[in-house]
C-alpha positions in Angstrom: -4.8 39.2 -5.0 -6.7 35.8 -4.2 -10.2 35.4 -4.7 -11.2 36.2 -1.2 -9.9 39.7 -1.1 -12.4 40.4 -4.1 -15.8 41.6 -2.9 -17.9 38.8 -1.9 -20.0 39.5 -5.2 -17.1 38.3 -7.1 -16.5 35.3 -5.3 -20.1 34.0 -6.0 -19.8 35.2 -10.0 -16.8 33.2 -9.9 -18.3 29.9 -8.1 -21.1 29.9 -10.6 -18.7 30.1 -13.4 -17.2 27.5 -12.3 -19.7 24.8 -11.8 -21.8 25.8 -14.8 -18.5 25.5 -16.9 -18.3 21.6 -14.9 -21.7 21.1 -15.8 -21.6 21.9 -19.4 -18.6 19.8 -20.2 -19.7 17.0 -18.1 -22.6 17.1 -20.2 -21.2 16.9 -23.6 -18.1 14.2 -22.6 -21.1 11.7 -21.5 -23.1 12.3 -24.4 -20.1 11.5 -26.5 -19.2 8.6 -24.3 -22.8 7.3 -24.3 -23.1 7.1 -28.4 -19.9 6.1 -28.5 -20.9 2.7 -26.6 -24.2 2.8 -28.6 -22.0 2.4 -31.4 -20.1 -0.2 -30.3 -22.9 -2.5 -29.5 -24.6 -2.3 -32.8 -21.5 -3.6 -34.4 -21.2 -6.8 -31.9 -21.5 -10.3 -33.2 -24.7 -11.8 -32.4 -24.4 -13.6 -29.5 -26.6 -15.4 -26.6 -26.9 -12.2 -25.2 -28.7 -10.4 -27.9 -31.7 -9.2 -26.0 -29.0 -7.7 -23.1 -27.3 -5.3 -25.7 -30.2 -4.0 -27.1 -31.3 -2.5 -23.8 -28.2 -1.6 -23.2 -27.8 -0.1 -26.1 -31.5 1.3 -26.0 -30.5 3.1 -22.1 -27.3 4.6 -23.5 -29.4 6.2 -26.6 -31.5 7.5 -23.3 -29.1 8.6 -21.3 -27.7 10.7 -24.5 -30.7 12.1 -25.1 -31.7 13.1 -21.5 -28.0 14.5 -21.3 -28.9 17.0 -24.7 -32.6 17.6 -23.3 -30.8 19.2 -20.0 -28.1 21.0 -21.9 -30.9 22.3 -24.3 -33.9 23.3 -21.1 -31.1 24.4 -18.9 -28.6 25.7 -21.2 -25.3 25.6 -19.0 -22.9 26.6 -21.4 -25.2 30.3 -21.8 -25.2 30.1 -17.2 -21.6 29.8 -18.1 -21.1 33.0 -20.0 -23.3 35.1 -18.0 -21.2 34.4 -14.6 -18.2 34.7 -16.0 -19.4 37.6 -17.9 -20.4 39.1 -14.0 -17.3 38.0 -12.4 -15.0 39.8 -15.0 -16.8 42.5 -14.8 -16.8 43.0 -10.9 -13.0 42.3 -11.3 -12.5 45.3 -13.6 -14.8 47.4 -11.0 -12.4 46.4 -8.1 -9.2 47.1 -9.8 -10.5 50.6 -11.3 -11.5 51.0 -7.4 -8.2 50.0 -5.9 -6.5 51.9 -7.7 -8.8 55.4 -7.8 -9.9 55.6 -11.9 -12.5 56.6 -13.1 -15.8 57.2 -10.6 -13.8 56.1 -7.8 -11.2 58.9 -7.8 -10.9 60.8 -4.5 -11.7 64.1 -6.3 -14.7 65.0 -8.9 -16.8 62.5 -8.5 -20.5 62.5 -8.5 -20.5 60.2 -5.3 -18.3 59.1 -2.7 -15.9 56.0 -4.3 -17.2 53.9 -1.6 -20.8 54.2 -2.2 -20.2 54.8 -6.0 -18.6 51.1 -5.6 -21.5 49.8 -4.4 -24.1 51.3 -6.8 -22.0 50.1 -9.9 -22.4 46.7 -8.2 -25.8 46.7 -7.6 -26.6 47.7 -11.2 -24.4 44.4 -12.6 -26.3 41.9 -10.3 -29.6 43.4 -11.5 -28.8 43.4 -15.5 -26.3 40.3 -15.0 -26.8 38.5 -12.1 -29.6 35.8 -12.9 -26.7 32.9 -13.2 -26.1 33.2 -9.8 -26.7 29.5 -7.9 -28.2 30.0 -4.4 -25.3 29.0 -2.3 -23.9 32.5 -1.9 -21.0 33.7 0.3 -21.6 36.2 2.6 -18.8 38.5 3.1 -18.0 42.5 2.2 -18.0 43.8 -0.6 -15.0 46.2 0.2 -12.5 43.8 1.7 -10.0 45.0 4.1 -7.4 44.4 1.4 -8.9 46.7 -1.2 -8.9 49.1 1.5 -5.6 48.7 2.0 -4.0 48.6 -1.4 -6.1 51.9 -2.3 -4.4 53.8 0.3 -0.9 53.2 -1.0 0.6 55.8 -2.4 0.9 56.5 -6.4 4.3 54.4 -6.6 3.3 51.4 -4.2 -0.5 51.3 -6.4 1.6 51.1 -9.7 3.7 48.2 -8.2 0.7 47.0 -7.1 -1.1 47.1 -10.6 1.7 45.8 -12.5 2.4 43.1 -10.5 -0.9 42.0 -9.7 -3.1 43.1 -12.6 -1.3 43.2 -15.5 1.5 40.4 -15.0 -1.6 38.7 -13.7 -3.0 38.9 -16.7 -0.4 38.5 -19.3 0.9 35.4 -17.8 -3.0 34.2 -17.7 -3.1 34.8 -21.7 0.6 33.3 -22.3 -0.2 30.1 -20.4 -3.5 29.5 -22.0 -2.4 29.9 -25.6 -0.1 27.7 -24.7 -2.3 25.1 -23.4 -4.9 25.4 -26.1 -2.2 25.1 -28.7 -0.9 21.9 -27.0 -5.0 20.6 -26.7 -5.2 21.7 -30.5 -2.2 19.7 -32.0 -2.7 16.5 -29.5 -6.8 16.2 -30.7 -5.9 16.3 -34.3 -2.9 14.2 -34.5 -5.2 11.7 -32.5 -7.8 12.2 -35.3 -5.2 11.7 -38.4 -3.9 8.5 -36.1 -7.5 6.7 -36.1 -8.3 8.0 -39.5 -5.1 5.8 -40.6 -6.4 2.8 -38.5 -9.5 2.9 -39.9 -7.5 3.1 -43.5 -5.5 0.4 -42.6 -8.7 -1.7 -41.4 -10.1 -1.1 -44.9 -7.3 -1.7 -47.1 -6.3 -5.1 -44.8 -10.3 -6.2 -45.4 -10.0 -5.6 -49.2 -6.4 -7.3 -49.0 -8.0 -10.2 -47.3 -11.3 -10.4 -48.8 -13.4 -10.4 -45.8 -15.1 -8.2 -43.1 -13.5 -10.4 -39.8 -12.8 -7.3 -38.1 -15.4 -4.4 -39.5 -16.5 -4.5 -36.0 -13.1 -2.4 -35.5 -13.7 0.6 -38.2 -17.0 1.8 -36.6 -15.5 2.2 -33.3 -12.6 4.5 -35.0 -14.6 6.7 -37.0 -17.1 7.5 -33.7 -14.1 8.1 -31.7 -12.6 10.4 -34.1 -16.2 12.4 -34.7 -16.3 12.8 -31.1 -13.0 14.1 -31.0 -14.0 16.7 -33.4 -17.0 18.0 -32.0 -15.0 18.4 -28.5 -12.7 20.8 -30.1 -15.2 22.4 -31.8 -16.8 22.7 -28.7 -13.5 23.8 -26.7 -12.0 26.2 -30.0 -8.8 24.9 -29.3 -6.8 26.6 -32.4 -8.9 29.9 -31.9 -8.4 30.5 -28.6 -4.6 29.8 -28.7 -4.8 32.4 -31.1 -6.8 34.9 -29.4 -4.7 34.6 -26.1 -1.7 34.9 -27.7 -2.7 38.0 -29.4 -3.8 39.1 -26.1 -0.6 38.9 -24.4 1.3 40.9 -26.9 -1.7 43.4 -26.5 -1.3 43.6 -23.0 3.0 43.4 -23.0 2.0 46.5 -24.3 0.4 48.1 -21.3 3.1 46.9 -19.2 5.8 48.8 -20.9 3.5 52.1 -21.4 3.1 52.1 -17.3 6.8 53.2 -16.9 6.2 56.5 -18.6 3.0 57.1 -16.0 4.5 59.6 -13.2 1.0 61.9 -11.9 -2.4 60.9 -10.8 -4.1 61.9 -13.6 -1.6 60.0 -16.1 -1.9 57.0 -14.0 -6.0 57.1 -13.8 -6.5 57.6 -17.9 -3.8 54.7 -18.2 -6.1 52.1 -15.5 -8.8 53.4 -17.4 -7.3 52.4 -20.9 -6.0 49.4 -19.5 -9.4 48.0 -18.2 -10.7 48.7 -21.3 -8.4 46.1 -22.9 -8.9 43.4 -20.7 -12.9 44.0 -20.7 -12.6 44.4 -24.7 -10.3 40.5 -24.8 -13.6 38.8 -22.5 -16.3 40.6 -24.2 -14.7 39.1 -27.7 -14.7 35.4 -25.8 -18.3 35.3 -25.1 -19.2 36.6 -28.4 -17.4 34.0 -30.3 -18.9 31.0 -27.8 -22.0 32.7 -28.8 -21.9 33.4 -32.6 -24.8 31.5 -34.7 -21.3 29.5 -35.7 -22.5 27.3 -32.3 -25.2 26.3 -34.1 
């Protein structure tokens, strides 16, 4: 499904997610890049020019420390969590809807699926929804497309789900661990590389017997600290990982969906199924926001 044919509650989780994931990382690549040319300024020969890097050196420190005073006031990376949090959450909502589990069956429950839609909604925007920026979309919150896709009939909604929900899903997983793996092994052979420049720059100094290019080892060594703390920040190795462990999890749920043949087999199994992606994004934010983050 795209994003529109979510409720229009989704759509602004999602937006918010989005920009206060921007934010964040926007945040901690200039902080980076701003002590990084610090760095670089303190080790320049002295030159005519002295009194023009010191205050350029002495905005950059600024610049680095307003940068950490927003992210620390403002906290992006916890906006971040929350929206996503919200949007995954309304996701799981709409799917258990579309597909009639849970409160939203047709028969036995409390209230109509419609309205029981809309009450579980309202109760996430009032314990989640305090990310939300203030450029909201206005839209239903029972698209024309849910509507239609819950009215299929048992065989076209399990099409439906397997194609849309969990294929979704696994290729989500299978592409990321991917990509985090490939982020992972690229960030730390660039470390080892300018750890062995900065090896070589010692050992052709000692060779030599003077410091004619110290000014390059400083540069190096920033780099490859700042390197480090961006994985740290992104969990590169972790998350390829995770995902990976995900999508075996959920090539699981794929091949249990071909022995589902009632109604009742077919709402325990979106039930269980939810549960399992829920279970993957609840484990995500609580690693982003173990003590481990400092």
């Amino acid at each position: 499904m795209l994003t529109d044919d979510y409720p229009a509650l989704y759509v602004n989780a999602d937006r918010a997610s989005i920009k206060w994931q921007r934010t964040y990382l926007r945040m901690l690549l200039g902080q980076y890049f701003f002590i990084l040319l610090a760095g670089c300024l303190t080790i320049l020969p002295s030159s005519p020019y002295l009194r023009e890097q010191t205050a350029i050196y002495l905005i950059c420190v600024l610049i680095a420390a307003v940068l950490l005073l927003y992210m620390t006031v403002k906290k992006p990376q916890k906006e971040w969590y929350e929206t996503r949090a919200l949007a995954e959450s309304i996701k799981t909502l709409t799917w258990r809807f579309i597909m009639r589990s849970g409160p939203f069956s047709n028969d036995g429950a409390k209230h109509p699926p419609r309205q029981a839609f809309k009450v579980f909604l309202d109760e996430l925007v009032r314990s989640d929804g305090s990310a939300l920026t203030a450029d909201l979309a206005f839209g239903p919150q029972i698209t024309a497309e849910m509507e239609k896709k819950r009215a299929l009939t048992l065989s076209d909604r399990k099409d439906v789900y397997l194609q849309y929900r969990i294929r979704d899903q696994l290729s989500w997983y299978r592409r990321k661990s991917h990509f985090n793996r490939r982020r992972s092994n690229l960030f730390s052979a660039t470390c080892v590389l300018l750890y062995m420049l900065g090896v070589g720059v010692a050992l052709y100094q000692l060779a030599m017997g003077t410091l004619v290019v110290q000014w390059v080892s400083e540069p190096l060594l920033v780099t490859a600290a700042g390197i480090i703390g961006w994985m740290q920040a992104k969990r590169y190795e972790e998350l390829a990982a995770s995902y990976a462990l995900a999508a075996h999890e959920i090539a699981q749920i794929e091949h249990n969906l071909e022995t589902v043949t009632t109604e009742a087999e077919f709402d325990a199994f979106v039930a269980e199924a939810e549960v399992a992606f829920s279970r993957e994004h609840t484990q995500w934010i609580a690693r982003q926001t173990s003590p481990y983050d400092g």
